[in-house]
DRENTORKOL-3810 file (N, C-alpha, C; in nm, 4 decimals):
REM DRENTORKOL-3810
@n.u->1.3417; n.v->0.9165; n.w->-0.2585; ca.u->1.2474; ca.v->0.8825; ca.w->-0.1539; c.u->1.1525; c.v->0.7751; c.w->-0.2066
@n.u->1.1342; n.v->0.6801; n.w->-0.1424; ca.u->1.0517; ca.v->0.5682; ca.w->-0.1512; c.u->0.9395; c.v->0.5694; c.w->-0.0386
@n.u->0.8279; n.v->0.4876; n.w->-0.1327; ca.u->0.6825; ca.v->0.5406; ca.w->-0.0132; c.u->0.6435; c.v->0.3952; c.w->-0.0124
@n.u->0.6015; n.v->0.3010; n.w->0.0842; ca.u->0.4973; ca.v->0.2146; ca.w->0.1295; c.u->0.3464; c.v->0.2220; c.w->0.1283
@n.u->0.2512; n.v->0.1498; n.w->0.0408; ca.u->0.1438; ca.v->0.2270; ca.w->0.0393; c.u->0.0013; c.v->0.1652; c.w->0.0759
@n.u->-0.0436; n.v->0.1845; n.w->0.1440; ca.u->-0.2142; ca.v->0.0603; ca.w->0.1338; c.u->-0.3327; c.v->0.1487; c.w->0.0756
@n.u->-0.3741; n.v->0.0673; n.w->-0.0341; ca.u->-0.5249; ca.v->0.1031; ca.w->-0.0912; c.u->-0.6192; c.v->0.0229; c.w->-0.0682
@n.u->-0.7687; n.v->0.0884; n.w->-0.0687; ca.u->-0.8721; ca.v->0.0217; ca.w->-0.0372; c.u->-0.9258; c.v->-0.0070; c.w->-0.1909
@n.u->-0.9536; n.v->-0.1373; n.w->-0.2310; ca.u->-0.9987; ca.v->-0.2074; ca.w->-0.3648; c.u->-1.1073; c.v->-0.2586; c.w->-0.3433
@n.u->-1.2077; n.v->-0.2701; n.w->-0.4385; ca.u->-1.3124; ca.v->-0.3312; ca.w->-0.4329; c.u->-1.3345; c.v->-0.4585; c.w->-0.3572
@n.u->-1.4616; n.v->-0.4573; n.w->-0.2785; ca.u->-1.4583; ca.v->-0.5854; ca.w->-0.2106; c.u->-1.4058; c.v->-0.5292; c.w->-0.0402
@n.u->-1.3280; n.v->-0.4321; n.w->-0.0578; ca.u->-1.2641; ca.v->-0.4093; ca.w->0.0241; c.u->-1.1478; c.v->-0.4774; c.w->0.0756
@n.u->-1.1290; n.v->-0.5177; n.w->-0.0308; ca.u->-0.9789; ca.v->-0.5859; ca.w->-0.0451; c.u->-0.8591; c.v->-0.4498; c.w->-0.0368
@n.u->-0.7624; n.v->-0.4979; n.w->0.0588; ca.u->-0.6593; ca.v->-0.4386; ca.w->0.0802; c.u->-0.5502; c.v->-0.4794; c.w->-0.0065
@n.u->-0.4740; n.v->-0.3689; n.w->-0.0651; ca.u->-0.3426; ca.v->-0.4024; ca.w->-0.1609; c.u->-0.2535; c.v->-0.2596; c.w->-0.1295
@n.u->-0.0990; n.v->-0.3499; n.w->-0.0809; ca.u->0.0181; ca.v->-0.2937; ca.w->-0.0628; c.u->0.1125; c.v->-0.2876; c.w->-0.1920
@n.u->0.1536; n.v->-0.1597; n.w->-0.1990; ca.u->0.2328; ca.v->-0.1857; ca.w->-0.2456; c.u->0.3731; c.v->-0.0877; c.w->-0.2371
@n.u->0.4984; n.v->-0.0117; n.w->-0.3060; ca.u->0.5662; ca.v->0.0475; ca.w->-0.3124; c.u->0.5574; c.v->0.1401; c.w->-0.4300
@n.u->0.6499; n.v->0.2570; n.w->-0.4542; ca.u->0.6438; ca.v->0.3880; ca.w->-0.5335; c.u->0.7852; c.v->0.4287; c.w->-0.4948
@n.u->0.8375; n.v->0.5143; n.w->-0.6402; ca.u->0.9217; ca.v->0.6904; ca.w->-0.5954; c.u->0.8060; c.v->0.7786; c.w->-0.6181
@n.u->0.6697; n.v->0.7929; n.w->-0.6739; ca.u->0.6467; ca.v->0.9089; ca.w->-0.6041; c.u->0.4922; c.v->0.8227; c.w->-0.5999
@n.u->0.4402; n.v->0.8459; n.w->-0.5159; ca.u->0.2861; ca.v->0.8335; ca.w->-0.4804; c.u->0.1638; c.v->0.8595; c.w->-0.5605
@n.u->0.1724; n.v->0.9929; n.w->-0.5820; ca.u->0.0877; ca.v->1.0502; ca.w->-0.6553; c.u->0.0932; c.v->0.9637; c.w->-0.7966
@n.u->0.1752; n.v->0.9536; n.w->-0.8701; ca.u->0.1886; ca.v->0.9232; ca.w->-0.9923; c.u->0.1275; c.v->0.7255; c.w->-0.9802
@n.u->0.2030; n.v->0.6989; n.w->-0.9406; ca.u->0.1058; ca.v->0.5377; ca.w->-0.9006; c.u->-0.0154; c.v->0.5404; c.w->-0.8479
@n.u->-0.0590; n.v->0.6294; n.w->-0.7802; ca.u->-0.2346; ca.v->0.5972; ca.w->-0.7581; c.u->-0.3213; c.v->0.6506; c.w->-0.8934
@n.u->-0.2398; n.v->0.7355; n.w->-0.9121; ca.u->-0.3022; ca.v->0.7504; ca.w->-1.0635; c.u->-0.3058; c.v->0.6569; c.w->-1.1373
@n.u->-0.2006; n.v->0.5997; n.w->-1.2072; ca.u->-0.2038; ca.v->0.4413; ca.w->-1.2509; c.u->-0.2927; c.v->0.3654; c.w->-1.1981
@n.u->-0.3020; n.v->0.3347; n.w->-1.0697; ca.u->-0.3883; ca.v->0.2188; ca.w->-0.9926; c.u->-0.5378; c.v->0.2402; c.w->-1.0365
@n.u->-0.5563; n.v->0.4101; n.w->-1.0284; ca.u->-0.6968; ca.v->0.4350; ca.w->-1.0848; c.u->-0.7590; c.v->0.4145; c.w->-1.2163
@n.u->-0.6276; n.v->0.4323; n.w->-1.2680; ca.u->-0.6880; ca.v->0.4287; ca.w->-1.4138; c.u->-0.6869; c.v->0.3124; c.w->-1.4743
@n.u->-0.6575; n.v->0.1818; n.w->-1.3649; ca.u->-0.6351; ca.v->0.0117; ca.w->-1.4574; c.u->-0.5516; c.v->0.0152; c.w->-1.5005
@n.u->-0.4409; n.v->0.0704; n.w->-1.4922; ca.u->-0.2879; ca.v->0.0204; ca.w->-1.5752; c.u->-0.1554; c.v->0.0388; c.w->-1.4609
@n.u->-0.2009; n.v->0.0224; n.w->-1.3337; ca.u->-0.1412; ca.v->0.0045; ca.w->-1.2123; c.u->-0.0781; c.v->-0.1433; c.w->-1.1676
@n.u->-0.1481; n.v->-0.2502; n.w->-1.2531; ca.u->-0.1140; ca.v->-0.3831; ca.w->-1.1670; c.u->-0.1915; c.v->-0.4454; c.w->-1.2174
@n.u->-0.2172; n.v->-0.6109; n.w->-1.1987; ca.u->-0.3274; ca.v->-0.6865; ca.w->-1.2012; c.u->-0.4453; c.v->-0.7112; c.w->-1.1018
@n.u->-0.4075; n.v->-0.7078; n.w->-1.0102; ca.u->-0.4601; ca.v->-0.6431; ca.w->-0.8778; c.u->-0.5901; c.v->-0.5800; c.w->-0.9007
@n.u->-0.5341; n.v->-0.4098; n.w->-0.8948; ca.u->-0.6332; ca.v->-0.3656; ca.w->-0.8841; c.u->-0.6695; c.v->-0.3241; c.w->-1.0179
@n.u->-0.6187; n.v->-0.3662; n.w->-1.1304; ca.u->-0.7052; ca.v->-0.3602; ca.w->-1.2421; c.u->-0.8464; c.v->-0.4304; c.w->-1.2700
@n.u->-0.8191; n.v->-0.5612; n.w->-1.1908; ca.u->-0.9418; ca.v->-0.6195; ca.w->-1.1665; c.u->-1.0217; c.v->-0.5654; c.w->-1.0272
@n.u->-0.9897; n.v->-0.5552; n.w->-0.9221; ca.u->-1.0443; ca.v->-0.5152; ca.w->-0.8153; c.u->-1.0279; c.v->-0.3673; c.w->-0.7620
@n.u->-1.0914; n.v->-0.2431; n.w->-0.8426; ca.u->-1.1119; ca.v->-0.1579; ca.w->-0.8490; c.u->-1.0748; c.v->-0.0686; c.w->-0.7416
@n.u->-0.9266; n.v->0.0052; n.w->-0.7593; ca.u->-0.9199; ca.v->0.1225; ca.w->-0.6421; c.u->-0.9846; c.v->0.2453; c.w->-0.6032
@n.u->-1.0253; n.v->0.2312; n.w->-0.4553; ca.u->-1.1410; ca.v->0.3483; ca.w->-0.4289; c.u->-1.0684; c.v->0.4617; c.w->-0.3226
@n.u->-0.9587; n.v->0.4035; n.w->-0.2711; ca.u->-0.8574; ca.v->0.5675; ca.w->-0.1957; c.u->-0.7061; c.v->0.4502; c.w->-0.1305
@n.u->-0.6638; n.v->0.5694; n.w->-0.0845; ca.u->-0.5339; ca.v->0.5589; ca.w->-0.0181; c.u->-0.5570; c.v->0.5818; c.w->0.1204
@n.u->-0.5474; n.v->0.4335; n.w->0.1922; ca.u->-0.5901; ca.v->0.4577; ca.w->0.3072; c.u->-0.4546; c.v->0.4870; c.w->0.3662
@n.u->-0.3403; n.v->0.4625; n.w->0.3454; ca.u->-0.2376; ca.v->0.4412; ca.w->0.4167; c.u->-0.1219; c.v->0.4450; c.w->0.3390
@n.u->0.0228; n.v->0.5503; n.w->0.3760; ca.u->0.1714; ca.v->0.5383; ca.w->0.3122; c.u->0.2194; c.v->0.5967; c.w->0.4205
@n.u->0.3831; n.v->0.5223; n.w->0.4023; ca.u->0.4464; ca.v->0.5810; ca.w->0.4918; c.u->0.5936; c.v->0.6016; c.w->0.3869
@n.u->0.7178; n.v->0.6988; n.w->0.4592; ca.u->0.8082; ca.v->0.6868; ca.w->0.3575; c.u->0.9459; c.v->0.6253; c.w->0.4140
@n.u->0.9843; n.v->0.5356; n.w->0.3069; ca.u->1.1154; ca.v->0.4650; ca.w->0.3531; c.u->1.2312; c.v->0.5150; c.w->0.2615
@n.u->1.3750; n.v->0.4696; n.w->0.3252; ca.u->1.4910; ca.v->0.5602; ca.w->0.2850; c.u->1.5108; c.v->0.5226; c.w->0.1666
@n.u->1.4985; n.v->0.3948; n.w->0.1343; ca.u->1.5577; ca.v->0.3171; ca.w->-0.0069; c.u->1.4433; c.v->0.2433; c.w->-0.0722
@n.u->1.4944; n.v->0.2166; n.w->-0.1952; ca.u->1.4412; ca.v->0.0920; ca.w->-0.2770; c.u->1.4147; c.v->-0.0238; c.w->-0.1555
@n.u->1.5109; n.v->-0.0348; n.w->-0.1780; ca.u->1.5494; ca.v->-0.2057; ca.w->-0.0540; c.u->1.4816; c.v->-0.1874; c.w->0.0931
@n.u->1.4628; n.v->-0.0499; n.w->0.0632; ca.u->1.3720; ca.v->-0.0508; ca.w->0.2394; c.u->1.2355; c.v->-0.0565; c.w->0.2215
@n.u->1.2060; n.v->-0.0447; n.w->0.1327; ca.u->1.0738; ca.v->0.0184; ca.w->0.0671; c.u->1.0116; c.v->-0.1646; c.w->0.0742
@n.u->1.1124; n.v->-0.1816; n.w->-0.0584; ca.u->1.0805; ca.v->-0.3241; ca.w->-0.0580; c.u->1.0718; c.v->-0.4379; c.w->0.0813
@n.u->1.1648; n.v->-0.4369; n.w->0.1421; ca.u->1.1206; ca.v->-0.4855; ca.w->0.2826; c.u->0.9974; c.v->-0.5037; c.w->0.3598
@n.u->0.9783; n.v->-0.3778; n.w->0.3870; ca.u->0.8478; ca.v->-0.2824; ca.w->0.4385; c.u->0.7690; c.v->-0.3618; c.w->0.3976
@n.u->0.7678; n.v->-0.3262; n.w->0.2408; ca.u->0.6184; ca.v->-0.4186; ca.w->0.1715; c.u->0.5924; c.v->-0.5445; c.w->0.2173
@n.u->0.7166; n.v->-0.6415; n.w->0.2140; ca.u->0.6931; ca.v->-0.7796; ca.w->0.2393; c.u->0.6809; c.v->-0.8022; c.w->0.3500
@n.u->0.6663; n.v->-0.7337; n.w->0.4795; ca.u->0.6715; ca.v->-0.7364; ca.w->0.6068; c.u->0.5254; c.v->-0.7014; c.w->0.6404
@n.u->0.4586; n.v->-0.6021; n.w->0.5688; ca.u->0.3205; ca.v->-0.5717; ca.w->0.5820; c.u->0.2545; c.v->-0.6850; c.w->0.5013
@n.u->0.3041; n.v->-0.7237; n.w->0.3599; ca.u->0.1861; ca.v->-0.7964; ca.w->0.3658; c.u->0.1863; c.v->-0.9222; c.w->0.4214
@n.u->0.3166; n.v->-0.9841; n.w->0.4480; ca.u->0.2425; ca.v->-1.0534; ca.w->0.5560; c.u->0.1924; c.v->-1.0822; c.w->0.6804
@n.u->0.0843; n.v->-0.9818; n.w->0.7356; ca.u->0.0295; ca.v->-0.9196; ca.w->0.8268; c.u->-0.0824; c.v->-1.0419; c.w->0.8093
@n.u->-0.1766; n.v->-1.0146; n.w->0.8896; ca.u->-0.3106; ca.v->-1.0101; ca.w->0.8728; c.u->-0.4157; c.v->-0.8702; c.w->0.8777
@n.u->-0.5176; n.v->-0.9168; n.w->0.8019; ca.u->-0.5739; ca.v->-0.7998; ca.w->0.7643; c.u->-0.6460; c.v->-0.6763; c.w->0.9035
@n.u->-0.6439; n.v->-0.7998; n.w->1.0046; ca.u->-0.6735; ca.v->-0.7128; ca.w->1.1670; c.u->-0.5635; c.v->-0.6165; c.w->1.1957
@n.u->-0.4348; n.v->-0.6680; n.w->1.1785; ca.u->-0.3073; ca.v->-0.6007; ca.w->1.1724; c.u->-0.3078; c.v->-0.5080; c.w->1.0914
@n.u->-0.2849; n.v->-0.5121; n.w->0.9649; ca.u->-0.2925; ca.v->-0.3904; ca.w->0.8574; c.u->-0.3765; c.v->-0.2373; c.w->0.8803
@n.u->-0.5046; n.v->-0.2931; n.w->0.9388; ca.u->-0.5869; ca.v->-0.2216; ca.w->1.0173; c.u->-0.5504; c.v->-0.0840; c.w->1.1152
@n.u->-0.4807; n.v->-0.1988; n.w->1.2063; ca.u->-0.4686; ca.v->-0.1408; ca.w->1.3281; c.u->-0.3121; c.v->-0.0211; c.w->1.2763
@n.u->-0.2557; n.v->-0.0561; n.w->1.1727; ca.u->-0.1406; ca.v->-0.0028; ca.w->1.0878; c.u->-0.2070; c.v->0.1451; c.w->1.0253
@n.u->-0.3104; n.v->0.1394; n.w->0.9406; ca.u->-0.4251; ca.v->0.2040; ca.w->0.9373; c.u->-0.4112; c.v->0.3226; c.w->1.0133
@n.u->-0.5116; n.v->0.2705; n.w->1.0799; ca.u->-0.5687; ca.v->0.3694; ca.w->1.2377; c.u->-0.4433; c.v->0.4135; c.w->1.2987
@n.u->-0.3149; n.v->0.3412; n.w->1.2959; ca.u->-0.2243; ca.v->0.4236; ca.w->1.3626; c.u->-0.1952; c.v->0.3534; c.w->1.5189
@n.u->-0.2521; n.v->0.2516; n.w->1.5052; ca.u->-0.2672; ca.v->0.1940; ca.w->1.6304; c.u->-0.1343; c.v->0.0927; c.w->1.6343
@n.u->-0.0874; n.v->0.0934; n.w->1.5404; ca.u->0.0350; ca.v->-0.0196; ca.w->1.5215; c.u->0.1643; c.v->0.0536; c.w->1.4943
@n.u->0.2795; n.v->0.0662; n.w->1.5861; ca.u->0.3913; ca.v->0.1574; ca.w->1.5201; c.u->0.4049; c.v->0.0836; c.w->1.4353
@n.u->0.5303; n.v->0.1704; n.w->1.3464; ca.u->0.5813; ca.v->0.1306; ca.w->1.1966; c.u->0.6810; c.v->0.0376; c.w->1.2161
@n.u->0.7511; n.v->-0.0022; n.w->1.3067; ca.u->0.8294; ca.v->-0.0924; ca.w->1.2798; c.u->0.8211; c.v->-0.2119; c.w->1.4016
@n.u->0.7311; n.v->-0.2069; n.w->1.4217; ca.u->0.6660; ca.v->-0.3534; ca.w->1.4763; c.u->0.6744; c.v->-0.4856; c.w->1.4655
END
């Protein structure tokens, strides 16, 4: 199982990314040895995951969200945006 994920980072900068398990990468993300990302721009929660079938779907997903805009991502968020939009 593969998960799609959005965190809220300092600044309130939004960062997507992918996982096999969730838990274990936000841990990373928290502790600065998650990425460059948010090693510099400090993760403060998990606003948002959803779960996809594969690697390759997972990966998709990601590149499809981020290139959203951040009004979009939002509304992804809140739930206001189905998932495959």
């Amino acid at each position: 199982m593969w998960y799609v994920y959005i965190l809220e980072c300092g600044g309130k900068s939004l960062y997507t990314g992918i996982t096999d398990n969730l838990e274990r990468r936000f841990k990373e993300h928290k502790s600065g040895k998650g990425g460059k990302f948010t090693h510099t721009f400090k993760v403060s929660k998990l606003l948002y995951y959803e779960i996809c079938g594969s690697r390759i779907d997972a990966f998709k997903r990601e590149a499809q969200i981020k290139g959203w805009t951040r009004k979009k991502k939002e509304k992804l968020i809140k739930g206001e945006w189905g998932k495959r939009q």
